[in-house]
DOTI-716608 format. One record per atom (N, C-alpha, C): residue in three letters; x, y, z. Coordinates in pm, whole numbers, padded with zeros to 5 digits, always signed. Atoms other than C-alpha are relative to their C-alpha. Layout:
ALAXYZ ...
***
This chain:
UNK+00089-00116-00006 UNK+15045+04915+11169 UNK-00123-00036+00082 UNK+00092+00001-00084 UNK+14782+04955+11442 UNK-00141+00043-00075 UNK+00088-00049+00097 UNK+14449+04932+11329 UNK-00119+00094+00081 UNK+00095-00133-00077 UNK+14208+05228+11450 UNK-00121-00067+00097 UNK+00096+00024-00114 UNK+13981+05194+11747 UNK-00176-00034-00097 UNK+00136+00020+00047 UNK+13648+05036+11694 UNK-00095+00105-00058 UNK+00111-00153-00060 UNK+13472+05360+11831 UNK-00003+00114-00163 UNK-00013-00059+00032 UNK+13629+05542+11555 UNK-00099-00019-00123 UNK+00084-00024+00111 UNK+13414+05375+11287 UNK-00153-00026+00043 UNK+00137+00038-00038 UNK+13107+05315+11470 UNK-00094+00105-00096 UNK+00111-00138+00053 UNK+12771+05502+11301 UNK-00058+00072+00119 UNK+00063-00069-00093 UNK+12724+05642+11621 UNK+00092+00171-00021 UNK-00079-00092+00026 UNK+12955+05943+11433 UNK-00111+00107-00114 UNK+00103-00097+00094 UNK+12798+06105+11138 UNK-00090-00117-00106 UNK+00016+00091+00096 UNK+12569+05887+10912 UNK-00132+00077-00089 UNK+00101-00009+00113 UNK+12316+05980+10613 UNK-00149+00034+00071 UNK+00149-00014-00101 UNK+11971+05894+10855 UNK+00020+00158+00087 UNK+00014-00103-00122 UNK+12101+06089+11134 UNK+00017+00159-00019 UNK+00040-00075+00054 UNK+12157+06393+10948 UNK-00126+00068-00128 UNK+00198-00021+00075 UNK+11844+06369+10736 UNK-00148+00058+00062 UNK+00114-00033-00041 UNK+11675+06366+11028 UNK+00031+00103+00087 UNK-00065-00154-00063 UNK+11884+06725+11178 UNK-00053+00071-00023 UNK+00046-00087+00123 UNK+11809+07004+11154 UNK+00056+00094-00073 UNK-00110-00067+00080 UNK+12097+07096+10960 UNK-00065-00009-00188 UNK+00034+00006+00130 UNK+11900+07000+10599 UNK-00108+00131-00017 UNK+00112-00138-00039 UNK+11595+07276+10719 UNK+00105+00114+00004 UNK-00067-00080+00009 UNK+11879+07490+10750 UNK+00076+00060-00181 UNK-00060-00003+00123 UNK+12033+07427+10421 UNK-00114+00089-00134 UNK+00168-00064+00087 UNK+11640+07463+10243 UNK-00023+00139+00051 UNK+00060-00116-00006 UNK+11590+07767+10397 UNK+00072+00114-00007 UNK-00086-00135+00021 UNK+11886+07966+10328 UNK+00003-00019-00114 UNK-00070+00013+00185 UNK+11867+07840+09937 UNK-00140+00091+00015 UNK+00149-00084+00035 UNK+11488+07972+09963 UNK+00029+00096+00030 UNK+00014-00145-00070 UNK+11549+08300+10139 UNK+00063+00064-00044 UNK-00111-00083+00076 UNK+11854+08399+09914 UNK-00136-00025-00167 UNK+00074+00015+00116 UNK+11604+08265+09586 UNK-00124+00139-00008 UNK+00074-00080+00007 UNK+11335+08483+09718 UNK+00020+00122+00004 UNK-00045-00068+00002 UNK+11566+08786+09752 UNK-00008+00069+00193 UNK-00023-00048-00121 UNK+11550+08783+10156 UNK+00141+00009+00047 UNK-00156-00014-00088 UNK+11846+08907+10329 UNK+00011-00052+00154 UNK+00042+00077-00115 UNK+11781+08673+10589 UNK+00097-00094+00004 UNK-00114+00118-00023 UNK+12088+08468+10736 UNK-00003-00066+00109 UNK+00046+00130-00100 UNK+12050+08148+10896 UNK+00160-00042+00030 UNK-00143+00094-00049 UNK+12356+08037+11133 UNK-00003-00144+00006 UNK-00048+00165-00075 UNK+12516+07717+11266 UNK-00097-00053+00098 UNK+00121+00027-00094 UNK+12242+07528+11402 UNK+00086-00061+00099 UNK-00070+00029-00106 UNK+12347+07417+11748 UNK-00110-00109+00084 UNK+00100+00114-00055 UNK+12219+07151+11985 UNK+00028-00007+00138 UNK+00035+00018-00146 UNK+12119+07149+12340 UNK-00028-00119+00025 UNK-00015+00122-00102 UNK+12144+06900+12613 UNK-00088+00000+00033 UNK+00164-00010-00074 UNK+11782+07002+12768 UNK-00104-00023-00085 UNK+00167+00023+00030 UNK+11461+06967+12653 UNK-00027+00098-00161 UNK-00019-00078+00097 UNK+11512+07249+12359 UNK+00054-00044-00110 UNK-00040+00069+00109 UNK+11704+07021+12144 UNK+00068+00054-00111 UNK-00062-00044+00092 UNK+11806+07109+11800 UNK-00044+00188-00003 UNK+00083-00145+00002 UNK+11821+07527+11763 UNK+00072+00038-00105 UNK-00074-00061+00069 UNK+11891+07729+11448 UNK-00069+00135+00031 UNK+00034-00140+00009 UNK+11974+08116+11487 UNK+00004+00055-00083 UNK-00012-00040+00129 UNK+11895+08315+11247 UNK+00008+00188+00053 UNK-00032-00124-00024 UNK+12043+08650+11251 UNK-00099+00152+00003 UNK+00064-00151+00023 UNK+11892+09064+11279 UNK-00077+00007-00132 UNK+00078-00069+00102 UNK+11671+09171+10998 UNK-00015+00122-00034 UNK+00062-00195+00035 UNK+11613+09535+10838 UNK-00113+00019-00006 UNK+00160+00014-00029 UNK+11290+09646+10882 UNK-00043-00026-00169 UNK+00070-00009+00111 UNK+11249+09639+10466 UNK-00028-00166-00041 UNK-00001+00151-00018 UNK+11343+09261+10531 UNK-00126-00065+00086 UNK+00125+00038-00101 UNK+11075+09249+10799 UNK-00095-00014-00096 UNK+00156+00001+00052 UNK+10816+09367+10587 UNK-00014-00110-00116 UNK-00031+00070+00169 UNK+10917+09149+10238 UNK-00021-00171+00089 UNK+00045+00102-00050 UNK+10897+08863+10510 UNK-00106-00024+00019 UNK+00121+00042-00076 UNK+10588+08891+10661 UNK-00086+00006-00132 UNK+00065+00058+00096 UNK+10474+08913+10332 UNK-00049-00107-00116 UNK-00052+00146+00053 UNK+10575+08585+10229 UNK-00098-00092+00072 UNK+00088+00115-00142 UNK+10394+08441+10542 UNK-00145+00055-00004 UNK+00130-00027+00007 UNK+10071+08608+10434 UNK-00029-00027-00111 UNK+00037+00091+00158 UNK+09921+08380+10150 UNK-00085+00135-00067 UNK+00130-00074+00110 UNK+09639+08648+10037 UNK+00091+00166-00016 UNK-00134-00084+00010 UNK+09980+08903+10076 UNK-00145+00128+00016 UNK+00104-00079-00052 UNK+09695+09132+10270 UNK+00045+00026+00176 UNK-00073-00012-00205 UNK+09800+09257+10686 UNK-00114-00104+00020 UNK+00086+00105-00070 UNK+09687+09030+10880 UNK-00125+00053+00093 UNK+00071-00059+00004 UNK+09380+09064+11056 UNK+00035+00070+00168 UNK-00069-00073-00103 UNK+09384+09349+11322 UNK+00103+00125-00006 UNK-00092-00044-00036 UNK+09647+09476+11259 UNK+00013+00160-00072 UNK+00023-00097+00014 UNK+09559+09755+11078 UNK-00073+00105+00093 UNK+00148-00069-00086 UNK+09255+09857+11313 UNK+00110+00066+00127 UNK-00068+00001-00103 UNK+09585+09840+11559 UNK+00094+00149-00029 UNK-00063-00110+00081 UNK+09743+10128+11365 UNK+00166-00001+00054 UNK-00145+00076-00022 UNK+10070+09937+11375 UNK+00127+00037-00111 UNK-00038-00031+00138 UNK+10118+09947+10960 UNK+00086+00062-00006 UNK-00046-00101+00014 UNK+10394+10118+10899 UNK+00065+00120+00098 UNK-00002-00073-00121 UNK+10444+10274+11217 UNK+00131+00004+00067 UNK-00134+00023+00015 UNK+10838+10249+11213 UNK+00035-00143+00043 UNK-00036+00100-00026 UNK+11054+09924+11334 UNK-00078-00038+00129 UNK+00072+00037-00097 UNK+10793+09891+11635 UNK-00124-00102-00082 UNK+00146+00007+00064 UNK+10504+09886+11390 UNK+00015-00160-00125 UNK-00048+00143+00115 UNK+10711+09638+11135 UNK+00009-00165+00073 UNK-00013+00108-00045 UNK+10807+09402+11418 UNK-00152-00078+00036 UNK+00184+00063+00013 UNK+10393+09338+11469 UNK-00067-00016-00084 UNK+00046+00047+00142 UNK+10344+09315+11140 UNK+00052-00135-00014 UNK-00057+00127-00042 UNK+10591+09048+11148 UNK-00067-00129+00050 UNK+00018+00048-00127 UNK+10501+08890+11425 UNK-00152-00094+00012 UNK+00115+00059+00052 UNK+10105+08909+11313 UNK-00018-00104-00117 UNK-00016+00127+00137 UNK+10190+08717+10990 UNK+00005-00135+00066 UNK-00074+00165-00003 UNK+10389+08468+11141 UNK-00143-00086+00091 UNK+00104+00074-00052 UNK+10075+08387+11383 UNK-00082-00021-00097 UNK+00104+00016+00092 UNK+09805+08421+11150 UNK+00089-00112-00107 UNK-00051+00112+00084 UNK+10035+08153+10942 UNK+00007-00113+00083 UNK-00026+00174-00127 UNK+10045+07927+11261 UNK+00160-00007+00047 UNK-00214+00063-00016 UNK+10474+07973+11300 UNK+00004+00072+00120 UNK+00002-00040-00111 UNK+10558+08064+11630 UNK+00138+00095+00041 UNK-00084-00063+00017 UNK+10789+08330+11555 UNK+00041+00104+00055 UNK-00028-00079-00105 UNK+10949+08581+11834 UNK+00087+00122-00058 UNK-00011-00117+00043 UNK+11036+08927+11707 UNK+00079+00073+00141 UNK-00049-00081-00108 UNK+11268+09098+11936 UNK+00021+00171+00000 UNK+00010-00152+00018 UNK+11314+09499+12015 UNK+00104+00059-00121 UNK-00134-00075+00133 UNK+11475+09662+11741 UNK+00066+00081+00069 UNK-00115-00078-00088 UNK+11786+09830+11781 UNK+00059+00093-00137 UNK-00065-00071+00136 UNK+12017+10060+11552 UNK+00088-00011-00037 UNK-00139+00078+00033 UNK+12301+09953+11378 UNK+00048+00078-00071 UNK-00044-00150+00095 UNK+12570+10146+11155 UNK-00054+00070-00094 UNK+00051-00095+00099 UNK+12458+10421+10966 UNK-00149+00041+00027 UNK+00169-00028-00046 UNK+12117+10430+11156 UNK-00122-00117+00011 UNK+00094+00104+00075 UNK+11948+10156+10990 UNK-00070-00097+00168 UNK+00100+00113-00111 UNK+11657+09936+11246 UNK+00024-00097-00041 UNK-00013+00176-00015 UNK+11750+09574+11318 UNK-00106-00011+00108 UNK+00090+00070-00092 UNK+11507+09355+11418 UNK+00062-00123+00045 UNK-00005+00152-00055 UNK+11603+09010+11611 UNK-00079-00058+00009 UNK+00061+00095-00028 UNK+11495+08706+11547 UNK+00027-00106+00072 UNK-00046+00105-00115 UNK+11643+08487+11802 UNK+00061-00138-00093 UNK-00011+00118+00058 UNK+11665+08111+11763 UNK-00125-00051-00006 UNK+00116+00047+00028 UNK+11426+07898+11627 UNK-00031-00126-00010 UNK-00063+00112+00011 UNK+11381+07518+11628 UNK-00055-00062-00117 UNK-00001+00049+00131 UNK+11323+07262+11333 UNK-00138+00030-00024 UNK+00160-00050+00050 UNK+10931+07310+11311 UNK+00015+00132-00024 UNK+00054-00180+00024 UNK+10929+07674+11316 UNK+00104+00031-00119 UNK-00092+00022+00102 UNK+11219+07641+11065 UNK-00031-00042-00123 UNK+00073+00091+00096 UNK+11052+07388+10837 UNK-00143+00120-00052 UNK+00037-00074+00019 UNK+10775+07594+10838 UNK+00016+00143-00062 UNK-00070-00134+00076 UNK+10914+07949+10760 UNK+00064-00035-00145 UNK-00032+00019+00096 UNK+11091+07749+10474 UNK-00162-00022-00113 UNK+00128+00044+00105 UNK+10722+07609+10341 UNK-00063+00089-00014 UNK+00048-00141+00032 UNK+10617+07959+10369 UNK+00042+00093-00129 UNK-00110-00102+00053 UNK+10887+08152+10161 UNK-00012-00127-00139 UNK+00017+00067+00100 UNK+10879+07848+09908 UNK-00146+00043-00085 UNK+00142-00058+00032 UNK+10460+07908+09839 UNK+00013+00129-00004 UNK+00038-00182+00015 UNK+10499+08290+09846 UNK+00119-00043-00177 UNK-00121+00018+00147 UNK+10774+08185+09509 UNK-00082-00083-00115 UNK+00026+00041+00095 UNK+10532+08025+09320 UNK-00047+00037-00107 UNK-00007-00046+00133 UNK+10456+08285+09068 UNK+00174+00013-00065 UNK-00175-00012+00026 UNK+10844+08381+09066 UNK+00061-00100-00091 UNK-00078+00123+00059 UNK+10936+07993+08995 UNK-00068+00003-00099 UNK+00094+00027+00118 UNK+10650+07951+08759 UNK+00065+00099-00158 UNK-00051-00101+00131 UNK+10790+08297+08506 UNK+00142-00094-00031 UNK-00137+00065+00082 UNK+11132+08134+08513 UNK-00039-00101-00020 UNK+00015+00164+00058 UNK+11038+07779+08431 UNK-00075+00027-00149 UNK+00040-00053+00144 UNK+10845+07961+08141 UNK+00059+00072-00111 UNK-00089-00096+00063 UNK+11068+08187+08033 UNK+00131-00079-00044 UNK-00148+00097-00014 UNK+11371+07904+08034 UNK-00128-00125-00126 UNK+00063+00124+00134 UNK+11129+07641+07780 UNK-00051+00101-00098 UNK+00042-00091+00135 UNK+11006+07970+07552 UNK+00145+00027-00046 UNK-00134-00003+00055 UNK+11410+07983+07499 UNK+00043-00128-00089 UNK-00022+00145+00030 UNK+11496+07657+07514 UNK-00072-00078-00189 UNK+00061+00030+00116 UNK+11218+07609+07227 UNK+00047+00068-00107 UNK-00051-00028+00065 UNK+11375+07881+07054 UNK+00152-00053-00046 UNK-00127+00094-00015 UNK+11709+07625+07039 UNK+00095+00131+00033 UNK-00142-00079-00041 UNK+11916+07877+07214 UNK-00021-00047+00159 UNK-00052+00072-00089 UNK+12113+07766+07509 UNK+00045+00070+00116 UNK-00037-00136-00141 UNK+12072+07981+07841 UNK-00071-00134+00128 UNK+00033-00008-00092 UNK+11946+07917+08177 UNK-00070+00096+00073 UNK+00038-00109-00060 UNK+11698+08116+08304 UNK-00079-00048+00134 UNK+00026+00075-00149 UNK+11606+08087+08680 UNK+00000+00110+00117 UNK+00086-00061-00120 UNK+11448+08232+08991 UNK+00159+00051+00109 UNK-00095-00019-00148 UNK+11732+08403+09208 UNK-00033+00179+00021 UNK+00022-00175-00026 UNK+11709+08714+09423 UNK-00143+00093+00031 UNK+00155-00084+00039 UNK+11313+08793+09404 UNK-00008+00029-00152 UNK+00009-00047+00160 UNK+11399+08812+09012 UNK+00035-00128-00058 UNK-00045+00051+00079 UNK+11399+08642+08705 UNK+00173-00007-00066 UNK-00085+00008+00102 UNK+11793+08575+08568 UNK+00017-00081-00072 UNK+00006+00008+00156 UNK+11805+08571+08199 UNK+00080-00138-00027 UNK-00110+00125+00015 UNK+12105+08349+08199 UNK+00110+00046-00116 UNK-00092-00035+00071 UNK+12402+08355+08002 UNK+00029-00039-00131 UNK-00002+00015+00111 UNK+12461+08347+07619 UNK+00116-00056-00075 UNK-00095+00024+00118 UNK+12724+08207+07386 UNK-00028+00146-00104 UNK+00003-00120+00050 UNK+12775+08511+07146 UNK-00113-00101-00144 UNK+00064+00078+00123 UNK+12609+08277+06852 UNK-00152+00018+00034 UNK+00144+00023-00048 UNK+12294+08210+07063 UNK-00094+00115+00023 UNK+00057-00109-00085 UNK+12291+08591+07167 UNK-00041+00054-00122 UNK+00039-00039+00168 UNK+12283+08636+06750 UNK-00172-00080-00029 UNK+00088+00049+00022 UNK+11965+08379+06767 UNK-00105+00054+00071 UNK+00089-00118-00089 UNK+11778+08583+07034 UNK-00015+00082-00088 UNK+00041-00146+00073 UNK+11784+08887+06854 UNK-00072-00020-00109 UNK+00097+00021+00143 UNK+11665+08732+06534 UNK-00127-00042+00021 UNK+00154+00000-00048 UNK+11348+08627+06735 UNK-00052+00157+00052 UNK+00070-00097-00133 UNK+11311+08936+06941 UNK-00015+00160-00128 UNK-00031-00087+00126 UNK+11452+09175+06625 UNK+00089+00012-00074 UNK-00083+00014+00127 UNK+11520+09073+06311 UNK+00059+00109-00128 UNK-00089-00096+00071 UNK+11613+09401+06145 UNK+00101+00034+00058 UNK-00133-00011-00111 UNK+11864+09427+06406 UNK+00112-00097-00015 UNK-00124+00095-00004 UNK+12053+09115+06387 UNK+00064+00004-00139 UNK-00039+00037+00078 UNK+12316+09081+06130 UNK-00004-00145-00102 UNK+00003+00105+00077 UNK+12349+08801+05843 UNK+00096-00118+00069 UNK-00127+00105-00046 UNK+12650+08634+05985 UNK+00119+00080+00062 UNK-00075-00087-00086 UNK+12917+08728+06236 UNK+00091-00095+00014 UNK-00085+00090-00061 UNK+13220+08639+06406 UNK+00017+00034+00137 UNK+00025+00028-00146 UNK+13189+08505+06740 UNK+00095+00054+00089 UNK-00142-00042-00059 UNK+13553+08608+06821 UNK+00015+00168+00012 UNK-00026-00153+00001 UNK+13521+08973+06743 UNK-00056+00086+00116 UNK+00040-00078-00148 UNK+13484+09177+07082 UNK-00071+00129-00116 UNK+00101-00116-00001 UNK+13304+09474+06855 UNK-00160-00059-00035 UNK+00105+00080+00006 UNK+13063+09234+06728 UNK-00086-00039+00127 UNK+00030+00060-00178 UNK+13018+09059+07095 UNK-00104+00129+00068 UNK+00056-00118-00095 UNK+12944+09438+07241 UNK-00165+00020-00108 UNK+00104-00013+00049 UNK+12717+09515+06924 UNK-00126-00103+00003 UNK+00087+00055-00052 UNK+12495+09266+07009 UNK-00015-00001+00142 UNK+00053-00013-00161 UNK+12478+09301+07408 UNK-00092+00135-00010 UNK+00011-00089-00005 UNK+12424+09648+07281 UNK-00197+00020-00062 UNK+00128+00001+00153 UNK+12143+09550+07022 UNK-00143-00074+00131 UNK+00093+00078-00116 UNK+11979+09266+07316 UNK-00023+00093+00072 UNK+00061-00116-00097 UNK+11964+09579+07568 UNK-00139+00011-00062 UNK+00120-00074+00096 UNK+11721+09753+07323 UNK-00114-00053+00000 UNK+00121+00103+00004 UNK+11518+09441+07246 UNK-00060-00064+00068 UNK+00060+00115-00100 UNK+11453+09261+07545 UNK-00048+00155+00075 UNK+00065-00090-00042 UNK+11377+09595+07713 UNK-00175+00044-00085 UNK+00109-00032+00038 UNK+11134+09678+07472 UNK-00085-00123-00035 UNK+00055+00165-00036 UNK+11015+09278+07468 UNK-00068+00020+00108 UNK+00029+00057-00084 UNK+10976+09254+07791 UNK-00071+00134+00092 UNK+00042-00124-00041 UNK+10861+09641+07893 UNK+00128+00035+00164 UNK-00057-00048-00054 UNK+11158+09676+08147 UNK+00126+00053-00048 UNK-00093-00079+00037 UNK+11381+09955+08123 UNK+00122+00033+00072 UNK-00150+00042-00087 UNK+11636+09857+08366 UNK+00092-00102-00089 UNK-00004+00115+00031 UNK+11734+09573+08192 UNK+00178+00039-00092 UNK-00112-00036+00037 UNK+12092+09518+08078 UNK+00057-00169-00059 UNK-00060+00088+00039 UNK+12314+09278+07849 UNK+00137+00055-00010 UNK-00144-00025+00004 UNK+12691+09301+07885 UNK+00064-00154-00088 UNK-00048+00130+00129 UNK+12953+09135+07618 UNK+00137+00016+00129 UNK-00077+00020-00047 UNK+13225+08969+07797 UNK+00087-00083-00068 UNK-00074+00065+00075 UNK+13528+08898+07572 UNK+00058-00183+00054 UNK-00086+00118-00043 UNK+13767+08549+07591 UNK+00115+00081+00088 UNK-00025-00037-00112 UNK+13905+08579+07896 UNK+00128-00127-00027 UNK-00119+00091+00010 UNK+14305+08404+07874 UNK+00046-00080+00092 UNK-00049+00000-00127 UNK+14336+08359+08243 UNK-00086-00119+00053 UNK+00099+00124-00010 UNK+14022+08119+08269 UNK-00042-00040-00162 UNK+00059+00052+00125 UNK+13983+08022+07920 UNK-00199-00002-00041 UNK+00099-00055-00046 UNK+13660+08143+07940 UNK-00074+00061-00172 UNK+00055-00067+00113 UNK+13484+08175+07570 UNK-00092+00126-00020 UNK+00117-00132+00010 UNK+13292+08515+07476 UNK-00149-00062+00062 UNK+00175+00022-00071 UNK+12984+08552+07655 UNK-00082+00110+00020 UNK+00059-00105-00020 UNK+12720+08740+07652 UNK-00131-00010+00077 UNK+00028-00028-00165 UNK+12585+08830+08029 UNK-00176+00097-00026 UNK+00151-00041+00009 UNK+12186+08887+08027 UNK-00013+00024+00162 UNK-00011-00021-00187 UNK+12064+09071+08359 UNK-00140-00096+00014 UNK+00104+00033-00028 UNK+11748+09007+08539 UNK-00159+00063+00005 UNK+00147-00023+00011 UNK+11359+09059+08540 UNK-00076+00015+00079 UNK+00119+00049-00118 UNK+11069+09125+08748 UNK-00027-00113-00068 UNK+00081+00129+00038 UNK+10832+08820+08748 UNK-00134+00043-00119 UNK+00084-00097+00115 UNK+10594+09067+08513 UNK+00051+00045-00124 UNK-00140-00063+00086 UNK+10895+09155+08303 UNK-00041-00118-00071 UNK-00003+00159+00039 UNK+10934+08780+08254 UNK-00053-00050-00070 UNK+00113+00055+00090 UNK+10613+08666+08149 UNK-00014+00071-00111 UNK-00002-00047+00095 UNK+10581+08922+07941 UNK+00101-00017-00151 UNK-00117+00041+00112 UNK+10930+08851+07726 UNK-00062-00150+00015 UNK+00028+00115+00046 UNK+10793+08497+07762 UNK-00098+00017-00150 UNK+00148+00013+00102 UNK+10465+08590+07573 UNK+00100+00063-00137 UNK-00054-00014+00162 UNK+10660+08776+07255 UNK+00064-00090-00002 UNK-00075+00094+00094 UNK+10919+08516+07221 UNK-00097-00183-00033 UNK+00140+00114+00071 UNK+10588+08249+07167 UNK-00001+00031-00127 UNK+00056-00040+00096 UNK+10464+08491+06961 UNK+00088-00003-00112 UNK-00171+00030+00136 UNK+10824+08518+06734 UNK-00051-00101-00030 UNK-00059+00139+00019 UNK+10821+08169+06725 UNK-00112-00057-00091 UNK+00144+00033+00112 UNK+10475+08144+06522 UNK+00010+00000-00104 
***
């Protein structure tokens, strides 16, 4: 047996450093941030030039509601930037959004190129953002991270005011929202007895799909009126045969105001 060409194992192939220092990891950070923060912002295959331009990641069209939810990310005091009102830009359709844009990203220092909007199916304004390279990349990520730090802050609060209550969820920052996380039907019986104890039963069985629903049904009620949102939804999801998949019961998500707020009563329970 012939043993493989030198070349083939050299580290001049893929190694640990040399992608560390790509800018395929800026790519990775800024599509986990931009899906966390609820941007619909998609970052391609970064690509790499032979000239002077070097590493480039493109990052696809934008909607103008995406424009604006951006540039507000890239404005720390989340105020227009300056000008740009006096410019009577605000608002002023996908012309007026792309200089809103555009003003953020300067007034943040990112050197970010806004192209003509166009119209895509059903009507809707796309904006282009071209390509961009690892600084302006890196950046836009350390932007969109700092605009998340109330966001992260409710779930990291809201996930140890559980946790303290010994029930066993996950609650965590995706989307621009708090999700609740998911319940064991037992745990979804220990919630309720913090949130409302004339509500929860004495003792149940975990297996019973009317039980399962009557409590998703009962958590609706309580965490809505906990937490003052009236969107808010718990679904019971039986044992599932196909994935072995034990009862569960499926908590939705929160504003970051929602959040804190169900943080602060389940303290207060817990007194």
């Amino acid at each position: 047996m012939n043993a493989l060409p030198a070349s083939d194992l050299s580290a001049d192939l893929v190694t640990d450093s040399a992608y560390a220092n790509s800018i395929h990891p800026v790519a990775h950070r800024l599509t986990i941030l931009a899906r966390t923060a609820g941007l619909r912002l998609i970052v391609g295959s970064p690509r790499h030039d032979d000239d002077a331009a070097g590493e480039r990641l493109p990052l696809t069209a934008i909607s103008e509601a995406t424009a604006r939810d951006l540039a507000a990310c890239l404005t720390t005091d989340h105020q227009q930037p300056p000008g740009l009102a006096e410019a009577g830009l605000a608002g002023a359709g996908a012309d007026g959004v792309a200089a809103e844009l555009e003003a953020a990203a300067r007034a943040a220092g990112i050197g970010l190129e806004v192209g003509s909007a166009h119209t895509g199916p059903g009507g809707e304004r796309w904006l282009p953002l071209g390509e961009v390279d690892r600084a302006t990349a890196t950046a836009l990520a350390d932007r969109i991270e700092s605009s998340m730090a109330g966001l992260l802050h409710c779930a990291h609060l809201l996930q140890n005011a559980v946790r303290a209550a010994g029930i066993d969820t996950r609650a965590r920052a995706s989307g621009g929202v708090v999700a609740v996380g998911d319940l064991a039907v037992t745990d979804g019986l220990a919630l309720l007895r913090r949130l409302a104890p004339d509500a929860a039963p004495d003792d149940i069985d975990p297996d019973d799909p009317a039980t399962g629903q009557y409590l998703a049904d009962s958590l609706t009620t309580a965490i809505r009126a906990a937490s003052g949102s009236p969107g808010f939804e718990a679904l019971y999801a039986g044992f599932c045969r196909r994935c072995r998949c034990e009862p569960t019961l499926i908590l939705g998500s929160l504003e970051p105001e929602h959040a804190h707020t169900l943080t602060t009563q389940l303290s207060r329970a817990a007194r």
